[in-house]
N, C-alpha and C positions, 0 to 999 in steps of 0.2 A: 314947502315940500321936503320932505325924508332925502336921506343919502341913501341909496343901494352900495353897500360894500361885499366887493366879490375879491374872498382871500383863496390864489388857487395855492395849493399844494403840488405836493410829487404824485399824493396818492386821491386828495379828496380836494373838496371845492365847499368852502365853508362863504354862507348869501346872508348877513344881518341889514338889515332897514334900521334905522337911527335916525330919530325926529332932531332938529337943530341944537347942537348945543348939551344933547345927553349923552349921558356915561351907562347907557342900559341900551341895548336893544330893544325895539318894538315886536320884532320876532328876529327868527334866527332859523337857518337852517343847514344841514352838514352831509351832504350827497359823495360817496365814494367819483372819484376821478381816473380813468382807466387811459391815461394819455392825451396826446394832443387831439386824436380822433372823438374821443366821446365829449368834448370841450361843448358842446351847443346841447349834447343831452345830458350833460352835468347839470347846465345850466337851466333847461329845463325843468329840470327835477326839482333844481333846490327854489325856483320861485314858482310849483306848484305847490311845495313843500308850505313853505310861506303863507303863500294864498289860503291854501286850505284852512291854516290856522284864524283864519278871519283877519288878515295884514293886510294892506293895499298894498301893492309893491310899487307902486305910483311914486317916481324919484325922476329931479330933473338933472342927477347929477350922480355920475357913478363912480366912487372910488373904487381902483384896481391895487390891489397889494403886487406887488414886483420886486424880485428879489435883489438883483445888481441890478443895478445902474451904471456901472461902472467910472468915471471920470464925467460923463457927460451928465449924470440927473444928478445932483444935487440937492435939489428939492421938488418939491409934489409939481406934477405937470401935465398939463389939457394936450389930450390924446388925439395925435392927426395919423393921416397913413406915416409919414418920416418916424414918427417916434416909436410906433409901432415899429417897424421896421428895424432900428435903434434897438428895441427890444429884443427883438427876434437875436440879431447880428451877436448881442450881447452872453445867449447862450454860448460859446465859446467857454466864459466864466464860469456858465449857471446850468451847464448841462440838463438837470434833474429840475429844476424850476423858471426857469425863460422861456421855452418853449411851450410849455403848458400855459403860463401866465398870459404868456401873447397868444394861443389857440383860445383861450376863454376872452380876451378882451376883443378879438374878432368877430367871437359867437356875438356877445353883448353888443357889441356894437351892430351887428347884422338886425341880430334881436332889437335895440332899440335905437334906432336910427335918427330921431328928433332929440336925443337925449345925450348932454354930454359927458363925456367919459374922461378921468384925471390919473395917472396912474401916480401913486405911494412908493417909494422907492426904500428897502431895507437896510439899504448901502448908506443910502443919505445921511443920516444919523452921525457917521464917522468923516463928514468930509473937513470934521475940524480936527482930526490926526497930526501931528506935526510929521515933519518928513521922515526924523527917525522911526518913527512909527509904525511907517508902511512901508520904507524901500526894505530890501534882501536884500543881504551882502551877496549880491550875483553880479556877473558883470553890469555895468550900470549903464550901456546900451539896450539889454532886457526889458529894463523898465523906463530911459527914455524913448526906444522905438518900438517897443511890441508892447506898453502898457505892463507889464508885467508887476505888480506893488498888490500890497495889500488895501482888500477895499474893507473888511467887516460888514457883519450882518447882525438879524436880527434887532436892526436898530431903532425901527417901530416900538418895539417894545421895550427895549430901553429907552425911551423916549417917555412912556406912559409909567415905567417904576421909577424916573427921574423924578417926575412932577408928582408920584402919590409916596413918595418916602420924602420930598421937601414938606411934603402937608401932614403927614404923619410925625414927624421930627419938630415941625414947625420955624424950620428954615429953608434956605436956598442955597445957601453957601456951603456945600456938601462936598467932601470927598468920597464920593462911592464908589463900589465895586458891584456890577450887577451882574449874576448870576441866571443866565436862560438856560436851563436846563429842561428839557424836550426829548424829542425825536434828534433835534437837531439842538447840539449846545454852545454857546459860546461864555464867553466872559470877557466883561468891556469896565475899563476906570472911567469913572467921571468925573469933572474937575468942576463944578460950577456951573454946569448945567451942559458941559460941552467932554466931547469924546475927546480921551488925551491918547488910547491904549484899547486893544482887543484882541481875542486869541483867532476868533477865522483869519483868511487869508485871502489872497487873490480868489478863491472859489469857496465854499460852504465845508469844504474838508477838511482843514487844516485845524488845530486845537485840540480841543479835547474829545475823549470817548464820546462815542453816539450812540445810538439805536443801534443803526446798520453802519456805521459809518466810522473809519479807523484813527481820523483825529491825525494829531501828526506823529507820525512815524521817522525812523533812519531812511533816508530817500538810497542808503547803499541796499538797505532790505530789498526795495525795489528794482535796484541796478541786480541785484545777485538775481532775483527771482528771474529776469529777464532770460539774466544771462547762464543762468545755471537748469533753469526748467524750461524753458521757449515759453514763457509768457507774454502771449504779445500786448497790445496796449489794450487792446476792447477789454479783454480780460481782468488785466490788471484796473483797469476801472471800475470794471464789475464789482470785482473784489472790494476796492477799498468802498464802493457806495453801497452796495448790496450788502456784502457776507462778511461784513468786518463789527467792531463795535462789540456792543454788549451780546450780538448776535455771533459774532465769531468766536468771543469769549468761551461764552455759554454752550454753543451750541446749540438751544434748544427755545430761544426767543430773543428780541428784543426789548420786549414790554419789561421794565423795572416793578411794579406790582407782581407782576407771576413771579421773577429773581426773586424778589423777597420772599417771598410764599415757599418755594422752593429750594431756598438757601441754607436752612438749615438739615437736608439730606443730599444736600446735591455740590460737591465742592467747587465744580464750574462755576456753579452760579455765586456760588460765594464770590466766588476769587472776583467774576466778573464785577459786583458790587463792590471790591475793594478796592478795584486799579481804576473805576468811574468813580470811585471819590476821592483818591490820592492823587487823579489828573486834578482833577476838580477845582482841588487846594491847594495845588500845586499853580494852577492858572491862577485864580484866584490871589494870591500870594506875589504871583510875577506883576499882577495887574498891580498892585497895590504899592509896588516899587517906582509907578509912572505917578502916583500921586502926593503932594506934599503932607498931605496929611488924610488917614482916613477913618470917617466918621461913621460909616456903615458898612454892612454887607445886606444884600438884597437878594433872594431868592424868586424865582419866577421859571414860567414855564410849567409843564405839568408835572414833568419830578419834582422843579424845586418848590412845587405851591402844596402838593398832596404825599411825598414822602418824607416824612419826620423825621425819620432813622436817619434819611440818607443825608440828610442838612445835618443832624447831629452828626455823624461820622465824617462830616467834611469842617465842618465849624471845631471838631475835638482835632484835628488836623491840623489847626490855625492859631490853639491855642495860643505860640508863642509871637503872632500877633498881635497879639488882645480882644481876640474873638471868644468872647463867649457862650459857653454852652446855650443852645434856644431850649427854652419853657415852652412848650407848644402847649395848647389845646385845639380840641376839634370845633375847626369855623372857617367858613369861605370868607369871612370877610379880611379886607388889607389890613395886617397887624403887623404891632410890632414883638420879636418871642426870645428879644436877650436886649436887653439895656446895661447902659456901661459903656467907656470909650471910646469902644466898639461897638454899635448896636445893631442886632438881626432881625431883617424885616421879611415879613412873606407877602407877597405884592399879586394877586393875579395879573395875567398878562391880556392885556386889550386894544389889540393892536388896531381892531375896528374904530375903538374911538375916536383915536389918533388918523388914520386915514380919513371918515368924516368929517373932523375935526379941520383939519388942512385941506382936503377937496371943497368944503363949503368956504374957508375964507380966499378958495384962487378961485370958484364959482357962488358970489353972493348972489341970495336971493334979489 
């Protein structure tokens, strides 16, 4: 039997079926998500969506994407009411992503009742951090009594440009730096197949420019806004998840396709394209100081897989790395687009597989 993997979002609910063992989808489907309320007619939608297509949706086994974990998940794990719950509690961390995750894993579970459920954990990826890695120099009851450390995300996904730039390269023994650049971005070193470094943080905010999302900031910014305009905290949330990023930049979107479309009339948007690839490079660059030596850079996510500009103006950034300029051509497939000491790979990000992948060997047929 197939895996059903259900990846929720902030905004959408993306449903792929994957027969044992592949790197493709049998079908696929991508339904808008309007909160933890519409979590059962998301789901709906995306395996009418499915079906339609002539797909069984017929799975004995459903992976859940989940975005923290926080200390407790570690690795993929068979869904009872407690871990559910664990989930829920977890929003704390994941405001914008746990509670939707867990309102979908509910549904599914309602929905398919003889069928068992594993949730993915994004966090997972980084539980092999060393401790410089994730304590703040905060006081250090923060983070032995309120959890307070950095967890990293995104890790799905560096999980799966891990193992296709060892195969593209034709080794394993990799110093990388992977680049997820999205909606949501981060940037994580890889030491050998294991997370040494990453720019999130305790929550999905923290690092570099986003979409909507302001990356990290002077936390006195914060204090002064408080205290200087009556900002209270809803707000100031707001702020940095909503109306911040390439969208507070600009003004006028967050989508990096439109920036670019638009950048050469419109200085916002410029500017906005120049301070998301100098963070960029700048992470990028910090990562690479956590690694003994590094052998590549790695581009993913939907910036970093389909805008070529933006990898060149991040990669001409790195130069005195030894990052070379990428030679692109137009191709979905995983390539490699600058060879040399340094080499630049463009990896799509498939985070489905990888859930699959691990939900079928913690439920084998």
């Amino acid at each position: 039997m197939p895996v059903l993997v259900l990846n929720a979002g902030s905004s959408t609910l993306k449903a792929s079926v994957l027969a044992d063992g592949a790197t493709r989808a049998d079908a696929s489907a991508t339904v808008p998500l309007r909160g933890v309320d519409d979590a059962a007619d998301a789901l709906r939608r995306a395996v009418q969506q499915i079906a339609a297509g002539g797909t069984d949706v017929g799975a004995d086994v459903v992976g859940h994407r989940v975005v923290h974990g926080g200390s407790l998940f570690t690795r993929t794990t068979l869904i009872d009411d407690e871990v559910l719950q664990q989930i829920r509690d977890l929003a704390r961390f994941a405001p914008l992503h746990n509670p939707v995750a867990a309102a979908v894993i509910a549904a599914a579970r309602t929905a398919l009742p003889k069928v068992r459920h594993a949730a993915a954990f994004d966090s997972a990826f980084h539980a092999t951090l060393p401790p410089e890695a994730y304590i703040y120099a905060l006081p250090y009851a923060w983070f032995a009594d309120w959890g307070y450390r950095r967890y990293g995300f995104h890790g799905l996904s560096v999980a799966w440009s891990t193992e296709r730039a060892a195969a593209l390269l034709h080794r394993a023994d990799l110093g990388l730096v992977v680049a997820h650049l999205g909606a949501g971005c981060s940037v994580t070193a890889v030491w050998h197949g294991r997370a040494v470094s990453t720019s999130m943080g305790m929550t999905p905010l923290e690092g570099l420019v986003m979409g909507t999302r302001a990356g990290s900031v002077d936390p006195g910014i914060l204090l002064a806004a408080q205290r200087e305009h009556g900002l209270d905290v809803r707000t100031l949330e707001d702020t940095l998840e909503h109306g911040s990023g390439l969208l507070g930049l600009s003004g006028r979107t967050a989508e990096m396709k439109e920036l670019l479309s638009a950048a050469g009339n419109d200085e916002r948007a410029a500017l906005a394209i120049a301070v998301f690839e100098r963070t960029a490079a700048g992470a990028i660059g910090a990562a690479a100081t956590s690694l003994p030596r590094l052998d590549a850079l790695v581009f993913t996510g939907g910036i970093g897989e389909h805008a070529a500009s933006v990898r060149a103006g991040i990669a001409r950034r790195l130069a005195t790395l030894g990052v070379p300029p990428p030679v692109d051509v137009a191709s979905e497939d995983d390539r490699v687009v600058a060879a040399g000491p340094v080499a630049v790979l463009v990896i799509a990000a498939r985070e489905d597989v990888v859930i699959a992948r691990e939900v079928r060997a913690l439920v084998p047929v």
